[in-house]
PDB file of the backbone (N, CA, C, O) and the ligand in Angstrom, with CONECT records:
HET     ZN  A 101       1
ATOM      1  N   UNK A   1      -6.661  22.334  12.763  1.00  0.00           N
ATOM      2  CA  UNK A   1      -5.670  21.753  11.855  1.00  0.00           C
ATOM      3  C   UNK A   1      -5.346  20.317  12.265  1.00  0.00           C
ATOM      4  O   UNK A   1      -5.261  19.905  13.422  1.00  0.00           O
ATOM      5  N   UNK A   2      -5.154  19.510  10.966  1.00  0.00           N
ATOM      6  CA  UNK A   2      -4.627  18.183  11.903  1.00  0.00           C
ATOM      7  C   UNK A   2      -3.326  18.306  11.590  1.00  0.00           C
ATOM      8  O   UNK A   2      -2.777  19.115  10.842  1.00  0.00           O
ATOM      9  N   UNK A   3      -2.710  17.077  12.489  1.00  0.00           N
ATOM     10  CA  UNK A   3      -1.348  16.999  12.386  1.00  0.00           C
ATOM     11  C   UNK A   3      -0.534  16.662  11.144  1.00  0.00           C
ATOM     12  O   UNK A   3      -0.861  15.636  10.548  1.00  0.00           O
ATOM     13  N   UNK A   4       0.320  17.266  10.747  1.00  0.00           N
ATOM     14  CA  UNK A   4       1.155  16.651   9.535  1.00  0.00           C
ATOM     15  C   UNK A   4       1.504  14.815   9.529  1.00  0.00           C
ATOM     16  O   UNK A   4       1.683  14.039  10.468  1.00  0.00           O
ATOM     17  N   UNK A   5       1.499  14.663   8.469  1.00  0.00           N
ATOM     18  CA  UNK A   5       2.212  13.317   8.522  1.00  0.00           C
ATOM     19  C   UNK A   5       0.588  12.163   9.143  1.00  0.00           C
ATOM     20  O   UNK A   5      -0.518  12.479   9.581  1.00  0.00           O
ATOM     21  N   UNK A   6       1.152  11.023   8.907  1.00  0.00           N
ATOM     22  CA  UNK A   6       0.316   9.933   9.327  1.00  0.00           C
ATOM     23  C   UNK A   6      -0.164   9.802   8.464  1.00  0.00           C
ATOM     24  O   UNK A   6       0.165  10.339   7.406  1.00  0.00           O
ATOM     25  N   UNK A   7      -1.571   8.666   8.698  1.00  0.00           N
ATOM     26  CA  UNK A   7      -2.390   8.242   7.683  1.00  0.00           C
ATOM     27  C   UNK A   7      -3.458   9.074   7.493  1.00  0.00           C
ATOM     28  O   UNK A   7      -4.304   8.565   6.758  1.00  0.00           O
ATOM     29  N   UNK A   8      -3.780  10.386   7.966  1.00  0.00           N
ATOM     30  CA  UNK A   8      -4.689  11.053   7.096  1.00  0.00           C
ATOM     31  C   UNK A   8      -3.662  11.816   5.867  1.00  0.00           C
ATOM     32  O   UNK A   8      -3.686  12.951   5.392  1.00  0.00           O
ATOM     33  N   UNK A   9      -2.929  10.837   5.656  1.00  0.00           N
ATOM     34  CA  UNK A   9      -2.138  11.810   4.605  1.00  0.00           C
ATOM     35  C   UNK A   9      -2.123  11.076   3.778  1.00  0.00           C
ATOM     36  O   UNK A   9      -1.683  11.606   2.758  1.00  0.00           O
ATOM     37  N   UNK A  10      -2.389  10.047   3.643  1.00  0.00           N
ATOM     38  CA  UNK A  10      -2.503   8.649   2.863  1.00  0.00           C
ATOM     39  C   UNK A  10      -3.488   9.274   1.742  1.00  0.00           C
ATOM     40  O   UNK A  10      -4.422  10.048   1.950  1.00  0.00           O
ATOM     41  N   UNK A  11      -3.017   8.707   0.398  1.00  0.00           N
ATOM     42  CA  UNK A  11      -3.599   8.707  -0.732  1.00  0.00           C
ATOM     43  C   UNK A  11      -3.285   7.408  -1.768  1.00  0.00           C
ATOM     44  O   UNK A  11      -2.310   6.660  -1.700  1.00  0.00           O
ATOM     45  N   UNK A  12      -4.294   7.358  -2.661  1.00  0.00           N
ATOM     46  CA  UNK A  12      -4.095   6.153  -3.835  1.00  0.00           C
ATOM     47  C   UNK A  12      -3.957   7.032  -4.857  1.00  0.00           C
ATOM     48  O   UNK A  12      -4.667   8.020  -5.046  1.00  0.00           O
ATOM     49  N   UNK A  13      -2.699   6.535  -5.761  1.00  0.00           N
ATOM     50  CA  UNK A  13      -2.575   7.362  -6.903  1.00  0.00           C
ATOM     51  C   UNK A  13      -4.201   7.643  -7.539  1.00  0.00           C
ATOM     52  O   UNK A  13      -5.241   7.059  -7.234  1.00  0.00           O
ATOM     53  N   UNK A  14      -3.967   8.830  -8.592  1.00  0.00           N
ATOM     54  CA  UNK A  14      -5.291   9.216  -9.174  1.00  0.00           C
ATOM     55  C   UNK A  14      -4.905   8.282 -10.468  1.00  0.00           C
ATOM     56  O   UNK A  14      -5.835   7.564 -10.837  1.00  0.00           O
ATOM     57  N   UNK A  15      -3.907   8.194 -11.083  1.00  0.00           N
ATOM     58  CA  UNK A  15      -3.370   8.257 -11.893  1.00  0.00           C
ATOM     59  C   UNK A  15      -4.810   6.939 -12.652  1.00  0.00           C
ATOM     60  O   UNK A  15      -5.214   6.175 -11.775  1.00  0.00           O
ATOM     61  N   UNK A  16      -5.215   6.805 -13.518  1.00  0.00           N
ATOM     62  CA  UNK A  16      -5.903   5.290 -14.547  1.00  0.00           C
ATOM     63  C   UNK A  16      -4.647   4.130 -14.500  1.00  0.00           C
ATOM     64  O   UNK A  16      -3.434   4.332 -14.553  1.00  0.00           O
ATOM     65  N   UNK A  17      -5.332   2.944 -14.391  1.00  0.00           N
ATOM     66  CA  UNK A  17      -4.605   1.393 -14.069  1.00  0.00           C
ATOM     67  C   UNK A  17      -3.371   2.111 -13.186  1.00  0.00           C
ATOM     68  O   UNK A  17      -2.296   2.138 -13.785  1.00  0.00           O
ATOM     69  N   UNK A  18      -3.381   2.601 -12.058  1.00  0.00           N
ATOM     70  CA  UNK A  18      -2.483   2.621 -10.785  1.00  0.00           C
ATOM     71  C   UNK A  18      -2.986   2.668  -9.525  1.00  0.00           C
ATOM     72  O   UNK A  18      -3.781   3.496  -9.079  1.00  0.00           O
ATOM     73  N   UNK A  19      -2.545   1.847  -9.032  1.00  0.00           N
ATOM     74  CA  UNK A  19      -3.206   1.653  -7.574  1.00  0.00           C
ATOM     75  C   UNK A  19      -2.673   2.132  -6.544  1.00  0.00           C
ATOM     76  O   UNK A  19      -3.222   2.083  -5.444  1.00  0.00           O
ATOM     77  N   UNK A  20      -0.902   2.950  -6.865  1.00  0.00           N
ATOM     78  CA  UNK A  20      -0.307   2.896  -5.736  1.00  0.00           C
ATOM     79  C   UNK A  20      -0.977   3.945  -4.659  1.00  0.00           C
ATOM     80  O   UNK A  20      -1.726   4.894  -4.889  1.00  0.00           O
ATOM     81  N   UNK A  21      -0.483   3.479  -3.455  1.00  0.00           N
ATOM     82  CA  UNK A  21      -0.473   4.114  -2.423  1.00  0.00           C
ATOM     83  C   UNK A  21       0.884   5.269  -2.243  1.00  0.00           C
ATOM     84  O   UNK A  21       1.914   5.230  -2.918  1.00  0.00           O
ATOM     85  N   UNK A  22       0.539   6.368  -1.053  1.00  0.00           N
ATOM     86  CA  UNK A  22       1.922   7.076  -1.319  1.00  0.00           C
ATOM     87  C   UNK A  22       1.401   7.986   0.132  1.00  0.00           C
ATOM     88  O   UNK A  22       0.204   7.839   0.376  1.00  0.00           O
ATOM     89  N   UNK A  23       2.016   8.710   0.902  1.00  0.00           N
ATOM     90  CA  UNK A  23       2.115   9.966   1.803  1.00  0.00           C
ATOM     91  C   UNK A  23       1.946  11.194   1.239  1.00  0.00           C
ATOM     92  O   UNK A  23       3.050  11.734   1.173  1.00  0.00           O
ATOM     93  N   UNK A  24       1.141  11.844   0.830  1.00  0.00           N
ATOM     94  CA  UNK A  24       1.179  13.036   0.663  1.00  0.00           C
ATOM     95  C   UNK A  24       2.088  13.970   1.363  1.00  0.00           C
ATOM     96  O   UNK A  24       1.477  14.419   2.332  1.00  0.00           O
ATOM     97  N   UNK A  25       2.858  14.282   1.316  1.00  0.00           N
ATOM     98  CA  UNK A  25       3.554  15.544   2.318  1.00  0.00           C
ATOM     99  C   UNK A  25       3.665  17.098   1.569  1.00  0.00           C
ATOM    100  O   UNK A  25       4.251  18.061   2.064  1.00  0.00           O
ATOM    101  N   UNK A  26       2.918  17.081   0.197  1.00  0.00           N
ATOM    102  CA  UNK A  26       3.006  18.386   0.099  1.00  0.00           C
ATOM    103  C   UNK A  26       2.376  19.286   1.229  1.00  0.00           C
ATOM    104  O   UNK A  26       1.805  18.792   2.201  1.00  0.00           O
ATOM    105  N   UNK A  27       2.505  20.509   1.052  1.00  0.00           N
ATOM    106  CA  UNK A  27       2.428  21.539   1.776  1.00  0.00           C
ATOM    107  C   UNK A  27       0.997  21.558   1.786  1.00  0.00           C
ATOM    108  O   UNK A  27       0.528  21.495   2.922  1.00  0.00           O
ATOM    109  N   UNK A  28       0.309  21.614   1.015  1.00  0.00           N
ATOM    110  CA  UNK A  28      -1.297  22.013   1.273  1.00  0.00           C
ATOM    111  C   UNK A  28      -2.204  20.595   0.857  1.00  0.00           C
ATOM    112  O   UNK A  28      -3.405  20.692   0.609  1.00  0.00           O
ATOM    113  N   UNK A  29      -1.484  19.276   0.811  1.00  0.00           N
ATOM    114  CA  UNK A  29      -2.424  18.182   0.384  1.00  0.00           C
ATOM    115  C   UNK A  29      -3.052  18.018  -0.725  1.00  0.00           C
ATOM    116  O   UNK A  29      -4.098  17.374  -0.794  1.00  0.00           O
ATOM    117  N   UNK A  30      -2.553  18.515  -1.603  1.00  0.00           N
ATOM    118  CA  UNK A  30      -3.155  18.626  -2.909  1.00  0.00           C
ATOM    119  C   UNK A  30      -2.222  17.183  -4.088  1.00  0.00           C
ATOM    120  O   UNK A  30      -2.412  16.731  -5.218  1.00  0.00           O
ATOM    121  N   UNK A  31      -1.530  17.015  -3.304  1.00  0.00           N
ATOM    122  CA  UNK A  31      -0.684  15.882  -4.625  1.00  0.00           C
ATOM    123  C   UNK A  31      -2.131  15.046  -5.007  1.00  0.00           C
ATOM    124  O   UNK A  31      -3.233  15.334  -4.540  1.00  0.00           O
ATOM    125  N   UNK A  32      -1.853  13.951  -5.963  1.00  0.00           N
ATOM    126  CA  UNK A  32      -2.500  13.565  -6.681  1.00  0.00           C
ATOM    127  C   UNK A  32      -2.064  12.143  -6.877  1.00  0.00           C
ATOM    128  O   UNK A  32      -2.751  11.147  -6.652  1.00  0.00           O
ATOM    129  N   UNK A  33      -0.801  12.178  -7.336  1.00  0.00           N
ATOM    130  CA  UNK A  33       0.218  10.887  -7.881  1.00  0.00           C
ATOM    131  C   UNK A  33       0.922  10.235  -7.103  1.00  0.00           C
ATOM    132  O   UNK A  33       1.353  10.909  -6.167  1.00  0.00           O
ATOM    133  N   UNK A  34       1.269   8.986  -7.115  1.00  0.00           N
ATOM    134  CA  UNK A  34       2.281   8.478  -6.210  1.00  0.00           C
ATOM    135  C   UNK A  34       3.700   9.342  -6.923  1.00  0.00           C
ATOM    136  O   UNK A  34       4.704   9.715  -6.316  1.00  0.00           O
ATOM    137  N   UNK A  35       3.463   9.461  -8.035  1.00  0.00           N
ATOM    138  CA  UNK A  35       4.795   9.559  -9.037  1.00  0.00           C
ATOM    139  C   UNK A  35       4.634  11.405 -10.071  1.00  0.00           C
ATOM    140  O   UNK A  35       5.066  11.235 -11.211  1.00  0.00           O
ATOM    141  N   UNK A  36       4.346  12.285  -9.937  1.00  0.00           N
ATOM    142  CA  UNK A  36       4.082  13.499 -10.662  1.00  0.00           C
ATOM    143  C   UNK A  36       5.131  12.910 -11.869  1.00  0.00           C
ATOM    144  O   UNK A  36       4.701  13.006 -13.018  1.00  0.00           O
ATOM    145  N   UNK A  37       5.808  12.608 -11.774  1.00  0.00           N
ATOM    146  CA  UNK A  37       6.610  12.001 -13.315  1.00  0.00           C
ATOM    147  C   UNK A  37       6.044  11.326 -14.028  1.00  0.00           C
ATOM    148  O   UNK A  37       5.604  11.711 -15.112  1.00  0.00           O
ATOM    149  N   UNK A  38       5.930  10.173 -13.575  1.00  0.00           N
ATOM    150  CA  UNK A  38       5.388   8.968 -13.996  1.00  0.00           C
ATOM    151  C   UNK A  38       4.064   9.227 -14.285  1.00  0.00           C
ATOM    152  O   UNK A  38       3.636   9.580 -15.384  1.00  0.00           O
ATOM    153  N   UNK A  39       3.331   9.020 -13.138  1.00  0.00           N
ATOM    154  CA  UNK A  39       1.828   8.601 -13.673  1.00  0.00           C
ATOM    155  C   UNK A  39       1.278  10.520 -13.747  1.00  0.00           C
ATOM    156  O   UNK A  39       0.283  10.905 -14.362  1.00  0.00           O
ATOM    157  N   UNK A  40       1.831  11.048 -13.290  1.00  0.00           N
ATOM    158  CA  UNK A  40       0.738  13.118 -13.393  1.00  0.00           C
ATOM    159  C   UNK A  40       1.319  13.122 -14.963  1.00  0.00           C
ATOM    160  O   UNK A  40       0.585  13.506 -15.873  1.00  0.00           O
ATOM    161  N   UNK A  41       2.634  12.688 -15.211  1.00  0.00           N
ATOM    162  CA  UNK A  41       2.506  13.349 -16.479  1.00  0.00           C
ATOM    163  C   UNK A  41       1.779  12.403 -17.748  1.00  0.00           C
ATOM    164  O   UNK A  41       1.646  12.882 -18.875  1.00  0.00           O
ATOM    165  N   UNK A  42       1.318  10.958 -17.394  1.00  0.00           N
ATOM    166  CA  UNK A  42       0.934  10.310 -18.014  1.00  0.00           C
ATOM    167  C   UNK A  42      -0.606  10.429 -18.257  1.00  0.00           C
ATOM    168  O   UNK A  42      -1.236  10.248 -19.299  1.00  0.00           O
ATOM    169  N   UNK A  43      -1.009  10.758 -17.096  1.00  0.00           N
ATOM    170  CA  UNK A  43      -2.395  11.314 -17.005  1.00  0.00           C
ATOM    171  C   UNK A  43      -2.397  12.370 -17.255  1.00  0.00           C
ATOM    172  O   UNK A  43      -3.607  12.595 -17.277  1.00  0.00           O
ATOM    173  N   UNK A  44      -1.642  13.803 -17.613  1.00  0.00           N
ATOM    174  CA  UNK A  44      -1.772  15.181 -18.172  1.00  0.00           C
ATOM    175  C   UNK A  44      -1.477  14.591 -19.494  1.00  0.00           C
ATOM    176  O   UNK A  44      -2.570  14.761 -20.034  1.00  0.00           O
ATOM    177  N   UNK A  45      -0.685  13.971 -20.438  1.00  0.00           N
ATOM    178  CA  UNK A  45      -1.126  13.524 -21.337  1.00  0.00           C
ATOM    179  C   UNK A  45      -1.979  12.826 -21.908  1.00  0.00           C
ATOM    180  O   UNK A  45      -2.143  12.880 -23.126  1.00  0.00           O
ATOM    181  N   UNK A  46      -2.918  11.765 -20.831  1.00  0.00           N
ATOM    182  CA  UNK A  46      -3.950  11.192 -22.133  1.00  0.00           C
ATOM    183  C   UNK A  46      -4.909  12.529 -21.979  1.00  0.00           C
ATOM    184  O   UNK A  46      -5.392  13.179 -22.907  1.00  0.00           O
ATOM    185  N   UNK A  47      -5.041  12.741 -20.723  1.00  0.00           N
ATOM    186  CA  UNK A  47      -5.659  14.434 -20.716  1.00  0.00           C
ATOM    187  C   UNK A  47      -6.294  14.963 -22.205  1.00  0.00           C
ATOM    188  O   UNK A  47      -7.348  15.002 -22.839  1.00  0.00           O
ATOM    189  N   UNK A  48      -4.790  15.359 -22.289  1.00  0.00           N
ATOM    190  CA  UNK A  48      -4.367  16.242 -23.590  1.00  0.00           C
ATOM    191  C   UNK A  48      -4.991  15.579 -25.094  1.00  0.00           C
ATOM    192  O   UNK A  48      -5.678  16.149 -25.942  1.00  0.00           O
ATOM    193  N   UNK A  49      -4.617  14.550 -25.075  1.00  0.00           N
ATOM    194  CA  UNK A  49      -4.839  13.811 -26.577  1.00  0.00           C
ATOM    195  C   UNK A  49      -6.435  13.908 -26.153  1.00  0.00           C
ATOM    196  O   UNK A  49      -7.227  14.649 -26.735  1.00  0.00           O
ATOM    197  N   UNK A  50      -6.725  13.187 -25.231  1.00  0.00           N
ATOM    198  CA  UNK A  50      -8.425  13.211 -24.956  1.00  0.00           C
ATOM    199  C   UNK A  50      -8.935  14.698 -25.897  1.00  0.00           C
ATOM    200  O   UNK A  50      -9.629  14.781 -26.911  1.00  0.00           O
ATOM    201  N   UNK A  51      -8.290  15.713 -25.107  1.00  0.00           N
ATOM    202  CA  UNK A  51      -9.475  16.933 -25.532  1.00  0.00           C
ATOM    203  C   UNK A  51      -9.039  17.050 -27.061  1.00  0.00           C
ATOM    204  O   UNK A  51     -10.042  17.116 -27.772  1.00  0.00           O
ATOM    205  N   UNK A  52      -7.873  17.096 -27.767  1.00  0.00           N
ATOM    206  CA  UNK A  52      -7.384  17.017 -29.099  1.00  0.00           C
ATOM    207  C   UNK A  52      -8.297  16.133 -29.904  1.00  0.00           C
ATOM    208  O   UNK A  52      -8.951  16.469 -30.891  1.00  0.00           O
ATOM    209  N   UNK A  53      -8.248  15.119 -29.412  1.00  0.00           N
ATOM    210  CA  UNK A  53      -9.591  14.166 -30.575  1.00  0.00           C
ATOM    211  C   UNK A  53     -11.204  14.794 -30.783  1.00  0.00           C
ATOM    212  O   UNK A  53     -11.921  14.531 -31.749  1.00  0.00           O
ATOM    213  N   UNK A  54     -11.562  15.654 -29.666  1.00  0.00           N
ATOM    214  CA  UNK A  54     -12.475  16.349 -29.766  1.00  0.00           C
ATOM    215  C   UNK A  54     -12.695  17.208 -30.883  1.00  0.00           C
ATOM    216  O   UNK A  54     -13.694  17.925 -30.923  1.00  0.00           O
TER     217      UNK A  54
HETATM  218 ZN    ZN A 101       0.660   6.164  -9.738  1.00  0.00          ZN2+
END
């Protein structure tokens, strides 16, 4: 296991046109977003419209 915290915890948002940086500290390393508000729900919406135009 590695240690909690530090820079292997370091991530760049996933989010399209966002660059931020952020700490992951969820529990199993799975975040994604600097922001799950902001940019997860912005990206679960173009998501959405994406597969809808299909
Ligand atoms: Zn972001």
């Amino acid at each position: 296991m590695i240690a909690e915290g530090g820079a292997d915890r370091m991530r760049v948002c996933d989010a399209e046109g966002c660059q931020n940086a952020f700490v992951d500290l969820s529990r199993n390393g799975s975040r994604r977003f600097c922001s799950s508000r902001a940019c997860g729900n912005r990206t679960h919406a173009a998501a959405y419209r994406a597969r809808r135009r299909e």
